[in-house]
Phi, psi and omega in degrees: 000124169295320207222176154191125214242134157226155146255130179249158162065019193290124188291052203236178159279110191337307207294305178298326173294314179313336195277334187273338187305291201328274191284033191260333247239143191071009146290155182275140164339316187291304183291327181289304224260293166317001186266305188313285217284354160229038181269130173255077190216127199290349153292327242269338193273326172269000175287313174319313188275335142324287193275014150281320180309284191295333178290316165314316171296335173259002187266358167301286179324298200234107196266011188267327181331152176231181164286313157334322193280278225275154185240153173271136159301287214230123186224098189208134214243113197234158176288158177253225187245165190239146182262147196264135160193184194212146186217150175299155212230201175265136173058052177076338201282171157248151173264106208256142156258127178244116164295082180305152186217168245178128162239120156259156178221126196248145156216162227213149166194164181309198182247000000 
């Protein structure tokens, strides 16, 4: 492992980061931040900017790095804790929603 980037509590749904998650994963840092920028999906912004986060984080360490070198290994969007809230029903009752919240984690290697 070169690098390893995390976003926590980020306020999206595992299931919706994973879908942007997915066709990131064995690709280069060059090819991943261009897939993003034309993906039309409200993860593609903070997975992008993860793994620009981590691609920085290995180039503090190797500063000759290119993008074009480095692969993502590991790209995985695990759930975080979920906020509980309640909104009103029928007959009084409460209903309750859970607000999912998302840990994403990127690690970065040669190629």
């Amino acid at each position: 492992m070169l690098s390893k980037a995390i976003a926590r509590h980020v306020r999206m749904t595992p299931r919706k980061v994973g879908y942007v998650a997915t066709p990131l994963r064995r690709r280069t840092v060059a090819e991943a931040l261009a897939l993003l920028s034309a993906t039309n999906r409200r993860a593609a912004r903070p997975v992008a900017k993860l793994i620009a986060s981590a691609f920085a984080n290995a180039r503090q360490r190797h500063p000759e790095l290119r993008e074009e070198e480095v692969v993502i290994s590991r790209l995985v969007a695990d759930e975080g804790p979920r906020w509980k809230r309640f909104r009103a029903a029928a007959f009084g009752r409460a209903a309750r929603i859970l607000k999912r919240t998302t840990h994403i984690t990127v690690e970065l290697e040669r190629k």
